[in-house]
BAZALUM-776410 format. One record per residue (C-alpha): residue number from 1; residue in three letters; x negated, y, z negated. Coordinates in steps of 0.5 Angstrom, whole numbers. Example, Ala and Ser with C-alpha at 12.3 -4.5 7.8 and 13.67 -1.06 7.14 Angstrom:
(1; ALA; (-25; -9; -16))
(2; SER; (-27; -2; -14))
***
This chain:
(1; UNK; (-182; 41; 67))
(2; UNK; (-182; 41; 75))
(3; UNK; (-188; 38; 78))
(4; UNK; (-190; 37; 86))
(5; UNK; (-194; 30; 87))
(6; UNK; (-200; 29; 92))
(7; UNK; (-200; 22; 95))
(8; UNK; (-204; 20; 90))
(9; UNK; (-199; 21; 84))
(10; UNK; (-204; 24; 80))
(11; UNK; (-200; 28; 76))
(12; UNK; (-195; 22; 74))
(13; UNK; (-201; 19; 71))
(14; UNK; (-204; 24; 68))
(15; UNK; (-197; 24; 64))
(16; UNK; (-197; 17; 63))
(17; UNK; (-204; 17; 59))
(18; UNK; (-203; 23; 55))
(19; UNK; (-197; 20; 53))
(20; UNK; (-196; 13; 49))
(21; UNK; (-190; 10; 51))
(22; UNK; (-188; 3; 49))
(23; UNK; (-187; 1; 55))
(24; UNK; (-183; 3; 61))
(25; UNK; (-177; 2; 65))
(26; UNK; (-176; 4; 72))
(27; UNK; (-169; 4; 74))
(28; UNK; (-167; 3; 81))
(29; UNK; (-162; 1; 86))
(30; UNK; (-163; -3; 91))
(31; UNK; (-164; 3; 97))
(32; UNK; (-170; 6; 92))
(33; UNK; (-172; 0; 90))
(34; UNK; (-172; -3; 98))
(35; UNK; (-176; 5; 100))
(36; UNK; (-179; 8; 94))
(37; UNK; (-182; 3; 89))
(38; UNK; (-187; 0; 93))
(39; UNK; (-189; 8; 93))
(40; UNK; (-189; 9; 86))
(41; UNK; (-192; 3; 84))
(42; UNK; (-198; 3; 89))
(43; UNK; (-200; 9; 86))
(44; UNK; (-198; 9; 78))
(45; UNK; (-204; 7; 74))
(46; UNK; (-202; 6; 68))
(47; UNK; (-204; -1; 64))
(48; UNK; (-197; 0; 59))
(49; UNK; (-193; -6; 61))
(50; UNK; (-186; -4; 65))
(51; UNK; (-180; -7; 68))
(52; UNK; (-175; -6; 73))
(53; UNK; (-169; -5; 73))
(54; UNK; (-163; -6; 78))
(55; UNK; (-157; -3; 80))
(56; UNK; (-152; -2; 86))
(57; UNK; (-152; 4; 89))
(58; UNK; (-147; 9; 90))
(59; UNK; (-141; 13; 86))
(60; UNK; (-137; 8; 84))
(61; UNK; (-143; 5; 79))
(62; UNK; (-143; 11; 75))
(63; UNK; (-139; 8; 70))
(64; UNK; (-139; 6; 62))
(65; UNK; (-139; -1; 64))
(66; UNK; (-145; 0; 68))
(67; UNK; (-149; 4; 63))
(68; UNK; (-147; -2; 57))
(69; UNK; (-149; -8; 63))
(70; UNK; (-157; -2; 62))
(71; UNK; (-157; -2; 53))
(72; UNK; (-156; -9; 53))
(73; UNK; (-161; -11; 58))
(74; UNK; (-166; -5; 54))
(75; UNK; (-163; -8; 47))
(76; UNK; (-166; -15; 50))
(77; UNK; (-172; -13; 53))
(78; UNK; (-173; -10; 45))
(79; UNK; (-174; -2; 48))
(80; UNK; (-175; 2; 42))
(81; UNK; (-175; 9; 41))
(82; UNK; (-182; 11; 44))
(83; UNK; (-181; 6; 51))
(84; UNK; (-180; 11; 58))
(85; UNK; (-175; 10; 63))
(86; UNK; (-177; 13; 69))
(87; UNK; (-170; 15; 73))
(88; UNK; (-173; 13; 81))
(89; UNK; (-168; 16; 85))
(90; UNK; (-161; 20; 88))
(91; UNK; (-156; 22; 83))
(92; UNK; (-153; 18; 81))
(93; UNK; (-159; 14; 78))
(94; UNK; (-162; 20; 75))
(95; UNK; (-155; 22; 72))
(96; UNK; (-153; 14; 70))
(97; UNK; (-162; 13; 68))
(98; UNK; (-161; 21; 63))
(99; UNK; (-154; 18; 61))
(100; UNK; (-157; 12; 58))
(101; UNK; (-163; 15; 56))
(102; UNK; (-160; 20; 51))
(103; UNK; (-156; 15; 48))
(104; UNK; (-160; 9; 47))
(105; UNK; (-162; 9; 39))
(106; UNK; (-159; 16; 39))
(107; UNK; (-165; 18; 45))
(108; UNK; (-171; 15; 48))
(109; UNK; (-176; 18; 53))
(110; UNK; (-174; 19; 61))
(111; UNK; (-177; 22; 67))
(112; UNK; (-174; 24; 74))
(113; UNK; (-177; 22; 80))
(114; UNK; (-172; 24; 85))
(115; UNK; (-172; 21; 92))
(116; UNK; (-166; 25; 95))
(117; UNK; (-164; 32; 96))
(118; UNK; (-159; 32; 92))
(119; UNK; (-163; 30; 87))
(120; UNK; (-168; 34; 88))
(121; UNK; (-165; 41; 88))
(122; UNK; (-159; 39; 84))
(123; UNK; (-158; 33; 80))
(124; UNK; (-164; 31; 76))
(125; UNK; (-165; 39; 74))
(126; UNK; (-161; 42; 68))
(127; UNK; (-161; 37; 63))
(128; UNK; (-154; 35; 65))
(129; UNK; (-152; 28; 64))
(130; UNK; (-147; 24; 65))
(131; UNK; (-141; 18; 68))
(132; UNK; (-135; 18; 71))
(133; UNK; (-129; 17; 67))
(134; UNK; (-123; 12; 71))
(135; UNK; (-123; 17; 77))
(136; UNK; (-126; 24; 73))
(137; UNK; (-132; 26; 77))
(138; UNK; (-138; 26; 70))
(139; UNK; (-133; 26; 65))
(140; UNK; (-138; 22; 60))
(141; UNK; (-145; 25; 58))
(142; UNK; (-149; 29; 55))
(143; UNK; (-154; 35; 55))
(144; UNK; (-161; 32; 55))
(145; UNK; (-167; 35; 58))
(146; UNK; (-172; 29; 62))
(147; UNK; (-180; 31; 60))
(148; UNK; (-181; 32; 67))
(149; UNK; (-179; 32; 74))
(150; UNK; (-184; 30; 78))
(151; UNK; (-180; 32; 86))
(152; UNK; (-185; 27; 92))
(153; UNK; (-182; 31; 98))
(154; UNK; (-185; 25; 102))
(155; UNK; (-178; 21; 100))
(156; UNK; (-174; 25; 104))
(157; UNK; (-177; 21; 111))
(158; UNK; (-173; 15; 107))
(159; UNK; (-166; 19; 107))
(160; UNK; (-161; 17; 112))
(161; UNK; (-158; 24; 116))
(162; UNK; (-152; 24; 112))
(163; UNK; (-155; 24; 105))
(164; UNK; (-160; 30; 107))
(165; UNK; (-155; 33; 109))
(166; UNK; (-151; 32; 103))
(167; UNK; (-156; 35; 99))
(168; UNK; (-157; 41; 103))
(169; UNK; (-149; 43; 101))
(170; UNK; (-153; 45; 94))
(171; UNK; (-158; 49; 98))
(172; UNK; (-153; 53; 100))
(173; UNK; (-149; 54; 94))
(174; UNK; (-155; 57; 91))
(175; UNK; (-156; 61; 96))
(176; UNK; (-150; 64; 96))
(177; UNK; (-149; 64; 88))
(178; UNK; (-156; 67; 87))
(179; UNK; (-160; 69; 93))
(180; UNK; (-158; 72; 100))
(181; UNK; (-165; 71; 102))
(182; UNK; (-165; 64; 102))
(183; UNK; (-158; 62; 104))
(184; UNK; (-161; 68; 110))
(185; UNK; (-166; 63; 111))
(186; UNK; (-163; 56; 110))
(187; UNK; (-157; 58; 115))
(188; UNK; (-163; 60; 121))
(189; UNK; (-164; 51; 120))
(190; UNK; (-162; 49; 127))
(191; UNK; (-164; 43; 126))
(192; UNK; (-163; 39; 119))
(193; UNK; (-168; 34; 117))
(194; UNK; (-174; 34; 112))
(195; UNK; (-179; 38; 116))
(196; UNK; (-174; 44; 117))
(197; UNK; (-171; 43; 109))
(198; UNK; (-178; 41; 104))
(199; UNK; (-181; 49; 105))
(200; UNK; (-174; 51; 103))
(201; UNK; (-174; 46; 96))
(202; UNK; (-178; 49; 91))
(203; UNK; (-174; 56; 92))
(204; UNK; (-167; 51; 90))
(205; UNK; (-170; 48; 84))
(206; UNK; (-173; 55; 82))
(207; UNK; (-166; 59; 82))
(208; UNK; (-163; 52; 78))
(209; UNK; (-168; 53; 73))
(210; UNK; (-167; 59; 72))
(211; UNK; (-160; 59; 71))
(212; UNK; (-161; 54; 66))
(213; UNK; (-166; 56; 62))
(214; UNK; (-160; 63; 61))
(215; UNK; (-156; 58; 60))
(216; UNK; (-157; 51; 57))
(217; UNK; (-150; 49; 54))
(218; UNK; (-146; 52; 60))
(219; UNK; (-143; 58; 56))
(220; UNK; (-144; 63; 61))
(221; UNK; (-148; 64; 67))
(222; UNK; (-150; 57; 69))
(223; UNK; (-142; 56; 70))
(224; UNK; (-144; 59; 77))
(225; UNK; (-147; 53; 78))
(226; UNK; (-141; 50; 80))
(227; UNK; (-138; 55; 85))
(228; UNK; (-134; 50; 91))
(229; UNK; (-134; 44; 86))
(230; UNK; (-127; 46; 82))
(231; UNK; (-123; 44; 90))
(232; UNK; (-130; 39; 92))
(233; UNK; (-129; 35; 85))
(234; UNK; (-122; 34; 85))
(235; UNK; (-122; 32; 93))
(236; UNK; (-128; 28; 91))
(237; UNK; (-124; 25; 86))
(238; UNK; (-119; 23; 90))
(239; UNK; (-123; 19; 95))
(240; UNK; (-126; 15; 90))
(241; UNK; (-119; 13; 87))
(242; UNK; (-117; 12; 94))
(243; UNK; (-123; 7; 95))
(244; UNK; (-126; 11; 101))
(245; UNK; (-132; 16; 97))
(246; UNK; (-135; 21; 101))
(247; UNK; (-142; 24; 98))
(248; UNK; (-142; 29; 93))
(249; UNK; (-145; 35; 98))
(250; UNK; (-140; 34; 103))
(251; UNK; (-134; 34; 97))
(252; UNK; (-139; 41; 95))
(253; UNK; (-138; 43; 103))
(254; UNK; (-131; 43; 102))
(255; UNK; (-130; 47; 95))
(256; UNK; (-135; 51; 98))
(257; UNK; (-130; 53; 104))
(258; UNK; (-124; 53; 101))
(259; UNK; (-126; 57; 94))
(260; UNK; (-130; 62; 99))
(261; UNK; (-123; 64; 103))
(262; UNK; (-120; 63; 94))
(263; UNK; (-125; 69; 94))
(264; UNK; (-123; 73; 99))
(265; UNK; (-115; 72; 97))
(266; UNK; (-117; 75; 90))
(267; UNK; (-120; 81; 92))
(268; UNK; (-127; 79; 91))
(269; UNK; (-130; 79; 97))
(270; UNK; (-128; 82; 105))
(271; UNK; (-125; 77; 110))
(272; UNK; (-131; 79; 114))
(273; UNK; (-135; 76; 110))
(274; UNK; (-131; 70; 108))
(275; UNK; (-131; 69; 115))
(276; UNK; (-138; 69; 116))
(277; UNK; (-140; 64; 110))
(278; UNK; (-135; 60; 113))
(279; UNK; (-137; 59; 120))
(280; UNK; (-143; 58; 118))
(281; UNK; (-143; 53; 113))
(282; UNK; (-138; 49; 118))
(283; UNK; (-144; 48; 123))
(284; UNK; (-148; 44; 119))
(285; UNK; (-141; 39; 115))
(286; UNK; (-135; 35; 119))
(287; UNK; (-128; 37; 116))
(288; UNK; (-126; 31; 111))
(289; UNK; (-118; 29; 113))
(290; UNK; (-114; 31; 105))
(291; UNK; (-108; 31; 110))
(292; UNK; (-106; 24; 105))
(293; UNK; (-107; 28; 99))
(294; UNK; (-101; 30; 95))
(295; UNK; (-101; 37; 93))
(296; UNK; (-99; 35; 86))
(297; UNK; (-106; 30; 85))
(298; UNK; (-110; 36; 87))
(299; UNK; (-107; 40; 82))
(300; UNK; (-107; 35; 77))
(301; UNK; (-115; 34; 77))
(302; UNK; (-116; 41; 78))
(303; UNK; (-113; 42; 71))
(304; UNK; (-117; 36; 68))
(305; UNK; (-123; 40; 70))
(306; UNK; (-129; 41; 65))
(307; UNK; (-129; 48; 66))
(308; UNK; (-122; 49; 65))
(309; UNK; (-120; 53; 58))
(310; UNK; (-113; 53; 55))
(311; UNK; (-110; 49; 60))
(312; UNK; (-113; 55; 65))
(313; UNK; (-116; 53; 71))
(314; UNK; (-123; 57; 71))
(315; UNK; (-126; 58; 77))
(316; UNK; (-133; 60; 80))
(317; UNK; (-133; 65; 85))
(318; UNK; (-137; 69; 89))
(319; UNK; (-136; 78; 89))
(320; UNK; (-141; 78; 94))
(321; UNK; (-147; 74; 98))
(322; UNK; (-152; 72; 93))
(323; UNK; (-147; 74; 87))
(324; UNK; (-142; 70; 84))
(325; UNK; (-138; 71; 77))
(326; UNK; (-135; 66; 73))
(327; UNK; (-128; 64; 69))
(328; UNK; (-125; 67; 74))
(329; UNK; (-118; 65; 73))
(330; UNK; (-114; 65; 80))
(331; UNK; (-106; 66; 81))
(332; UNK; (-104; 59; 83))
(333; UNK; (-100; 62; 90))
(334; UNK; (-108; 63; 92))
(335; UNK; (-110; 56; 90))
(336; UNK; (-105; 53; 94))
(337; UNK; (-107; 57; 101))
(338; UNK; (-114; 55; 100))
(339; UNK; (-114; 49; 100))
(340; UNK; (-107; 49; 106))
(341; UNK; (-113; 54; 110))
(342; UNK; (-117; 47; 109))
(343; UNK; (-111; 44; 112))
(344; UNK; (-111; 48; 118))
(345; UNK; (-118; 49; 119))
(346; UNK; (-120; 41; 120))
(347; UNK; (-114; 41; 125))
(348; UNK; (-112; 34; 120))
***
């Protein structure tokens, strides 16, 4: 499912020959469309007609009105079921493009071509897609497998700083969650940019994979998946309705710290280690200011969680470097001191 394109993209057009789509649609937004389209298009071989489609960037486009504007531009561009779309892009694009996809005509073909570091480690592994609900991070969407994700490192020269570094917040979580060996490896990065960062993708999306192919549906393992995103999602939420977004890893880096100390609070891992994950997650992230942030709004999104059962707030947390266990339900006292612990720690 996951394949590595040489320059020539001779893997995605071996694809496209085998394959008798109808037609395809590219979904872009306007930085892939500006950086990373002319790249694919000049090396696509395919004589199947195709049309490009255009959205904003950013979070706040990842919403059911945006998904609406794509079926009915599919609608009248006669899109059947055997028609592709090709997801060019971050996050956002390939969670919006799946989410389009799966529920277009009950579900059309789509492919994820990522182009940021997110992307390729995370969001366009794992069949999850999906949009945002009002200010609820992917409270709409869908469990649909893309037919393949084909991952050009050579995209990344294309990234601002701060979106690699985005990324490689969920380098880290699944170093912490599933491989002592490569959070060993990662946090030896002295300087973060795509030559230091691409040897270490394919052991990223490697752990994800496997996560997911235990556990599809999230019933289980892949809950794992989650660690630093209960506290990262609800701040990361906040942001949004507050109308100053922050990027998704840098949310993740956040929740990464605050549910790492939650860790040692609960009697799961030494404060040694607590402290040592911590230090190190925070030579590579700024602190974000939540100082304006009532408690009582954190908490509330905390209980809108996904994860959550019975109204209990489940969270997933690491036993060890390299272990993580899930559904793990945390006295509300220690919530309340890992996110103050934050407070402190950023001096805000």
């Amino acid at each position: 499912m996951i394949t590595f394109l040489d320059h020539n993209f001779s893997q995605l057009n071996d694809f496209l020959k085998e394959k008798s789509f109808s037609k395809i649609f590219i979904l872009v937004d306007e930085n892939t469309h500006e950086y990373c389209l002319p790249v694919l298009l000049g090396n696509m071989e395919t004589e199947i007609s195709f049309e490009i489609l255009e959205i904003e960037a950013g979070e706040e486009m990842k919403n059911i009105q945006t998904a609406n504007h794509l079926w009915e531009i599919l609608t009248e561009m006669h899109a059947d079921r055997k028609a592709l779309i090709i997801n060019l892009g971050g996050g956002v694009i390939t969670d919006m493009g799946g989410f389009v996809a799966s529920t277009y005509k009950r579900g059309i073909h789509f492919i994820n071509i990522p182009t940021t570091l997110l992307s390729m480690c995370d969001a366009s592994i794992g069949g999850k897609t999906g949009i945002d609900l009002m200010h609820y991070k992917n409270m709409v969407g869908t469990f649909s497998f893309p037919e393949q994700i084909f991952v050009y490192p050579n995209f990344l020269e294309t990234l601002p700083f701060k979106e690699l570094r985005s990324g490689f917040a969920e380098m880290l979580k699944h170093g912490l969650i599933a491989d002592k060996i490569h959070w060993e490896n990662l946090i030896q990065i002295q300087k973060l940019d795509p030559e230091s960062v691409i040897p270490h993708i394919q052991t990223s999306m490697d752990i994800k994979q496997q996560v997911v192919e235990k556990d599809f549906h999230e019933k289980n393992i892949r809950k794992t998946l989650n660690f630093g995103h209960t506290i990262g999602h609800a701040v990361e939420s906040l942001c949004l309705e507050k109308e100053t977004p922050i990027l998704h890893g840098e949310a993740v880096a956040l929740g990464m710290i605050c549910e790492t100390h939650l860790s040692y609070l609960e009697g799961l891992i030494s404060k040694e280690t607590s402290e040592t994950i911590i230090e190190n997650i925070k030579k590579y992230y700024c602190f974000i200011d939540i100082s304006e942030f009532k408690d009582e709004d954190i908490f509330s999104l905390l209980l809108n969680d996904k994860k959550n059962i019975n109204a209990k707030i489940n969270f997933s947390l690491l036993s060890n470097v390299g272990k993580c266990i899930f559904d793990h339900q945390c006295q509300s006292n220690n919530i309340q001191k890992s996110i103050d612990f934050y407070r402190k720690l950023s001096g805000f």
